[in-house]
N, C-alpha and C positions, 0 to 999 in steps of 0.2 A: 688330295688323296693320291698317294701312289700304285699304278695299276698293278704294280710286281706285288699285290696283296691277292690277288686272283690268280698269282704262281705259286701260292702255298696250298699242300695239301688240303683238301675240303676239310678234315677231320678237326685243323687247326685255322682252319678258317673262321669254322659255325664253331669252336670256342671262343672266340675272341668277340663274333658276334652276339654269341648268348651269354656271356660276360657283362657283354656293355650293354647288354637290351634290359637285362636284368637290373643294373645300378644304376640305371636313367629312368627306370619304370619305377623304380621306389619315393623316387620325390624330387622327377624333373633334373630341368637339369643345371639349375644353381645347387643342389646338395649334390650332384655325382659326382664321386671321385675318383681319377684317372687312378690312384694307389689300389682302392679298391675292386677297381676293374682287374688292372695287371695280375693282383692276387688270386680272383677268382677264375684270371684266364691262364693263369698258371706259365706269366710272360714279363718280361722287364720292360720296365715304361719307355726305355730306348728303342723297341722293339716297337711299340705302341706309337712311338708319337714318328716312327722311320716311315708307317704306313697312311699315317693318318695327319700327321702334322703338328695337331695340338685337341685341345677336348674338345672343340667348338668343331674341326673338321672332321674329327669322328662323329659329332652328333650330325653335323648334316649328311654324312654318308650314310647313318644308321635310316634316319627318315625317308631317305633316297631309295636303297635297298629293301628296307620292313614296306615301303607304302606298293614300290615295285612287285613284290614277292607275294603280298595282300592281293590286290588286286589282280594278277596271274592269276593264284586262285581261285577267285571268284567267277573270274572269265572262264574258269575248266569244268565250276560247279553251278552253275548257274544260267538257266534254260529262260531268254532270253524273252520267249512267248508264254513265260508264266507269270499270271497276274494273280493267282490266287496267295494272299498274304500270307498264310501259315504256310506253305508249301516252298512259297521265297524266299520265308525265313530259316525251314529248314534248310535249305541250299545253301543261304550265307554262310549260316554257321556250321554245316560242314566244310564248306572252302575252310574258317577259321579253324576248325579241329584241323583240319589238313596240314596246315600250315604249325600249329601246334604241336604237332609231333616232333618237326625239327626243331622250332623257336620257341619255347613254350613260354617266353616272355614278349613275344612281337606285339600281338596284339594290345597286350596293358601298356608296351610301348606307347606305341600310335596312339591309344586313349589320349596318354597322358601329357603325349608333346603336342596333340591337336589343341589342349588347354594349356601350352606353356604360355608364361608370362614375362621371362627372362627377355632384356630387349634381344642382344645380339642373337640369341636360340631363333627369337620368332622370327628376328631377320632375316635369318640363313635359310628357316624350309620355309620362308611365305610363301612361293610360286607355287613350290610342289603341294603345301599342304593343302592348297585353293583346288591345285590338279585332285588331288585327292579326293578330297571334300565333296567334290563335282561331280566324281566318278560314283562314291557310293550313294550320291544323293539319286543319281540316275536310276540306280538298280531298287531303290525305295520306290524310285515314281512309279517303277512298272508295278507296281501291286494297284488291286479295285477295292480301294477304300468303302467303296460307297455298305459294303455288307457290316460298317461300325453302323450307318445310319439311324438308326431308332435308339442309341446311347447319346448324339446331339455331336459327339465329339472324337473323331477318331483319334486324336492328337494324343487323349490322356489314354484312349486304349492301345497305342502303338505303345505309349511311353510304359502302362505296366506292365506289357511282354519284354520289354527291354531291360526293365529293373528285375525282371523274373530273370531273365537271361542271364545278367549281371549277376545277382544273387549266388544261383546256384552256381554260377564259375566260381566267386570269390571263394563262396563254404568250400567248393569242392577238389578245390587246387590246393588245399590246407592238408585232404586227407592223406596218410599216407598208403592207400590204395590207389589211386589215383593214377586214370589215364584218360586221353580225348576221348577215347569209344564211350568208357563208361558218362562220363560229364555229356556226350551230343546224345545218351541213350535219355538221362534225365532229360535232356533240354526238350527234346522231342515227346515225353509222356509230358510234360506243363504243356507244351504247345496246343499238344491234343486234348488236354482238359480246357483250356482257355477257346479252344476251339468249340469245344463244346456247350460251353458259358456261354458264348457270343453268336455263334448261330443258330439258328432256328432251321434244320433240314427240312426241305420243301417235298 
């Protein structure tokens, strides 16, 4: 990658970025295509491949910078000695609204390259996606599972806050209303239903 990409104005920066975060979050990154990038970045693929090299060094930049920028904010939102699960969940996923606002395709990025398949792709972020991977798994540990216990299984109760979560992003990214405050407002009334489902106040 060429650093003289961090001498261009920010404005045409974070287009170029949510250009390609956008065509490599639709299906990976054997379908993306650098034409379609250029198009939506409203930039010539000389221009494209002057900073980045080729699509392959664009995608490990993207992964570099989205996993970088993710976890920033997590680190700003996320209270370190909080183990109560709905309360860490709320925090994750405000960092991700946070980040949202600029990148509104970052996040289904990272979903989607954490499952890529393509050999060279997963060659290129192995290290970082492992760094990655590691990093969010940490901030999962600190929650006190143990208040799933009388369900047998907190694994499937994690996983349908997460399909809940997932859910309402995908319907709600469609609408054309459509902002992080309102989607982190939903996300937070299911939490606090699911909360309520699952604990027994003492």
């Amino acid at each position: 990658m060429n650093d003289k990409f961090f001498d261009l104005k920010q404005e045409k920066q974070d287009r170029m970025i949510n250009a390609s975060l956008k065509i490599f979050s639709r299906g990976g990154y054997r379908h993306a295509s650098t034409d379609e990038i250029v198009k939506e970045a409203g930039i010539s693929k000389g221009l494209l491949f002057h900073y980045f090299g080729s699509k392959l060094g664009l995608y490990g930049f993207l992964f570099d910078y989205s996993a970088r920028f993710m976890l920033l904010e997590l680190s700003r939102e996320v209270k370190r000695s909080e183990t109560d699960y709905f309360a860490l969940t709320k925090q994750m996923e405000q960092a991700r609204m946070q980040v949202m606002k600029l990148y509104p395709y970052m996040q289904r990025f990272l979903d989607v390259a954490v499952k890529e398949e393509h050999t060279e792709a997963v060659e290129r972020i192995a290290e970082k996606k492992l760094d990655y991977e590691d990093r969010l798994r940490a901030y999962s540990m600190q929650a006190d599972y143990s208040i799933f216990a009388p369900y047998g299984d907190s694994v499937r109760v994690t996983k349908m806050v997460r399909y809940t979560i997932d859910g309402l992003t995908d319907e709600m990214s469609e609408r054309y209303d459509f902002s992080p405050e309102k989607l982190f407002a939903e996300i937070c009334a299911y939490l606090d239903t699911l909360r309520r489902m699952t604990i027994k106040e003492t």
